[in-house]
C-alpha positions in Angstrom: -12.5 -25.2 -22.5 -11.0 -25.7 -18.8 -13.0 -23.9 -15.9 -10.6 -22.9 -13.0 -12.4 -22.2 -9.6 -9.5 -20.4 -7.5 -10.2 -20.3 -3.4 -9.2 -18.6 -1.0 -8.7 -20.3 2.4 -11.1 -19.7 5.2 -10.7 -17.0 8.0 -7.6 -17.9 10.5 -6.4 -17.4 13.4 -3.6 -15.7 12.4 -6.0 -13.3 10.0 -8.1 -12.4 13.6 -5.0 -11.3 15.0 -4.6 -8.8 11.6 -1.0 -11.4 11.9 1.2 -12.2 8.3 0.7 -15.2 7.3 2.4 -16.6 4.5 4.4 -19.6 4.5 4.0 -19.5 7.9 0.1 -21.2 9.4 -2.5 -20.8 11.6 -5.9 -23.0 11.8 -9.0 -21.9 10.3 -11.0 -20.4 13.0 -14.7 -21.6 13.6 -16.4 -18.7 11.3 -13.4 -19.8 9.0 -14.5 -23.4 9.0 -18.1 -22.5 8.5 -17.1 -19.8 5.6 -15.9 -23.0 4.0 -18.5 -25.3 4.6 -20.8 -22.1 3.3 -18.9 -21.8 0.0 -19.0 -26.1 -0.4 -23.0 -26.0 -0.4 -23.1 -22.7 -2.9 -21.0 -24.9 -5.0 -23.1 -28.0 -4.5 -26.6 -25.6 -5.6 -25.1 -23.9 -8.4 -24.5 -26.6 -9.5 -20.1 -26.8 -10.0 -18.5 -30.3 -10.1 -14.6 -30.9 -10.5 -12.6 -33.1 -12.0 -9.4 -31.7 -10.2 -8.5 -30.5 -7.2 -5.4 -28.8 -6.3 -4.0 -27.1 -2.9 -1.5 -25.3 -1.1 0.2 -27.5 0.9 -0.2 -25.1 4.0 -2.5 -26.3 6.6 -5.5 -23.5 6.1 -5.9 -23.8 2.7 -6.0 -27.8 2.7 -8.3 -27.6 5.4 -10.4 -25.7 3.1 -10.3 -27.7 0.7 -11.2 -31.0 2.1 -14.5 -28.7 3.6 -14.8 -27.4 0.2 -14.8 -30.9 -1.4 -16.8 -32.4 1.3 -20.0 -30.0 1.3 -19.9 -29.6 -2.3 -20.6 -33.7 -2.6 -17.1 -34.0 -4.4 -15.2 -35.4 -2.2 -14.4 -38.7 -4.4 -12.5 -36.1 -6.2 -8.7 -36.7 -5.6 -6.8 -33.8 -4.0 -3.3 -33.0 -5.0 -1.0 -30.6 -2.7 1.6 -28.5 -4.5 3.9 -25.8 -3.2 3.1 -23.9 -5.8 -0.3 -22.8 -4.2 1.7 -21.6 -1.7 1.3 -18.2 -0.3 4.6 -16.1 -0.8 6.9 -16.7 1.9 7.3 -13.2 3.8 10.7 -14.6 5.7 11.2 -12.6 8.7 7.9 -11.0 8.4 6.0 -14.0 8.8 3.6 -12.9 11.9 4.1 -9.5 11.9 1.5 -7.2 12.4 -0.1 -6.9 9.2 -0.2 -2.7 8.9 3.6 -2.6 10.1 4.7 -5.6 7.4 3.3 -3.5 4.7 4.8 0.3 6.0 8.2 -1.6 5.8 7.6 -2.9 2.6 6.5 0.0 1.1 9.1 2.4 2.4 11.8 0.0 1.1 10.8 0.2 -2.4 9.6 3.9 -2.3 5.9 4.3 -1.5 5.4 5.6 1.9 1.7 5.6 4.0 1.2 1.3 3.0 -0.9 -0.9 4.9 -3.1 -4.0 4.8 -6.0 -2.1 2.8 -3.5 -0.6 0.7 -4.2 -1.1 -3.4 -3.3 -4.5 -4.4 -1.2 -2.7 -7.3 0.7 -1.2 -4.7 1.5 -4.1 -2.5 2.5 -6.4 -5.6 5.3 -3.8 -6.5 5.9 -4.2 -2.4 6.8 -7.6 -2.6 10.2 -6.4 -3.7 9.9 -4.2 -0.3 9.5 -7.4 2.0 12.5 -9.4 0.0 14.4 -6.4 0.6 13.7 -6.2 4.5 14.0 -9.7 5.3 16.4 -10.3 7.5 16.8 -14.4 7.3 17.0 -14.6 3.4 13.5 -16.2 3.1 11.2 -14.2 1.7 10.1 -14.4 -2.1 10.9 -11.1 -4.4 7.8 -11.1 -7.3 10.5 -13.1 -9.5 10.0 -16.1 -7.1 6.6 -16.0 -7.1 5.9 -15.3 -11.4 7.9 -18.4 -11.6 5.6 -20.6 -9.9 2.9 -19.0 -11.0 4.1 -20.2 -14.8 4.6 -23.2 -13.2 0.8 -22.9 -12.2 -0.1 -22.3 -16.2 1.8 -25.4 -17.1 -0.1 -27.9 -14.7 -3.6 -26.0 -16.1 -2.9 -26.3 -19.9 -2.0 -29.7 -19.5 -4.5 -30.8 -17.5 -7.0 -33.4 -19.2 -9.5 -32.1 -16.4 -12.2 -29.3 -17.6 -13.1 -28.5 -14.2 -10.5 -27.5 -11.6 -10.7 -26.4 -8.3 -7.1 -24.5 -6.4 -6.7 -23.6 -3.1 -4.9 -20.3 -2.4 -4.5 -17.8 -0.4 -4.9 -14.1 -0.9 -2.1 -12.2 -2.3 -0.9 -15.3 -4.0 -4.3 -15.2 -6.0 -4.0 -11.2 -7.0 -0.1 -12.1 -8.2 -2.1 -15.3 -10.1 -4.2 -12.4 -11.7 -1.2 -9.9 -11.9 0.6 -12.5 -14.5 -2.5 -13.6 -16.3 -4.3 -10.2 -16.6 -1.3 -7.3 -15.9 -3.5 -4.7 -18.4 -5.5 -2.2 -16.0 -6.9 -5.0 -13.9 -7.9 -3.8 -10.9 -8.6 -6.1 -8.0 -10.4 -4.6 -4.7 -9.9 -7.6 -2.5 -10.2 -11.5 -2.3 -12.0 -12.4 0.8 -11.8 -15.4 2.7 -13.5 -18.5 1.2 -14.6 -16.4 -1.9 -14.0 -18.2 -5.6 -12.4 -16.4 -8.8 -12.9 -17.9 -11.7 -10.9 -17.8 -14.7 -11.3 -19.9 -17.9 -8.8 -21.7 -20.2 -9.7 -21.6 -24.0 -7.8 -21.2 -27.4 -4.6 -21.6 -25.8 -5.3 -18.5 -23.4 -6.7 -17.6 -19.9 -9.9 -15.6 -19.4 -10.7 -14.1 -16.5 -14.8 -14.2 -15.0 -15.2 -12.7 -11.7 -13.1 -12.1 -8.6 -13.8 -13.0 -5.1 -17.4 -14.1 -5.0 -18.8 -16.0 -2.0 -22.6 -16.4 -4.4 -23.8 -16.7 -7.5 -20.8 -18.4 -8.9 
């Protein structure tokens, strides 16, 4: 059995400023960086160690990570950046205002009255909404983002490690769990610096909790 412990990057500055953010960056602010260092020392009391650890290769989320590593005493533990942790890209959205990104979205594929605390159902089917909209051909459609999500499965079945930790970021994770799970899961939210945890056995994934910041 393979233990996947799936993060989401600390509070930035581009989440204060209720900004998108999604291949674009921002730092992790200072309640961001201590959210991380937090979430290391849960994981060092539980106790959790890894054997892999894998992140987006955006700038918040390896940030994380390294704090992650480093307060959870595994930081011998190799880390490995991969796009495919990446947040999807939001092209010409990228620091919008978050409420205004989502109206767009939303009206473009049909569901008026969207917004940041909109259903995570609803803003997956928006995803097509934002590809629609953008305006410099950069944003991912949920086609984009399935396909390296399988490309996600892949690294985790053939992993020889029993104890992973990723890196994500927010909507990234909920499409993670749309794919895996799509049969009435509902998600509320993934905050920052919280863990879901999912499980590999039998040649399938299990899911265990969603967006815990204790008792992992």
């Amino acid at each position: 059995m393979k233990n996947i412990y799936i993060v989401r990057h600390g509070e930035t500055i581009l989440n204060l400023l209720n900004r998108s953010q999604g291949w674009a960056d921002s730092p992790l602010t200072w309640k961001g960086e201590q959210q991380a260092e937090t979430l290391g020392k849960t994981i060092k009391e539980t106790p959790i160690t890894f054997d892999a650890a894998y992140t987006s290769d955006s700038g918040r989320a390896r940030e994380t990570a390294r704090l992650v590593l480093n307060y959870s005493e595994n930081s011998s533990v190799p880390l490995t950046e991969t796009e495919t942790l990446r947040e999807a890209a939001f092209g010409s959205f990228e620091g919008y205002n978050n409420d205004e990104m989502w109206e767009q979205a939303g009206l473009a594929v049909g569901i008026s009255g969207m917004s940041r605390k909109s259903p995570i159902d609803l803003k997956i089917k928006a995803i097509e909404g934002i590809k629609k909209s953008d305006t410099i051909n950069y944003a991912e459609g949920f086609e984009e983002v399935s396909s390296r999500i399988e490309d996600l499965k892949n690294l985790i079945s053939s992993s020889e490690a029993s104890s992973i930790l990723l890196v994500s970021h927010s909507l990234l994770i909920c499409c993670i769990l749309h794919v895996l799970f799509p049969d009435g899961l509902k998600i509320d939210k993934v905050p920052n610096a919280s863990v879901t945890k999912i499980h590999y056995s039998k040649e399938a994934f299990h899911l265990d909790y969603i967006g815990r910041t204790e008792e992992l």
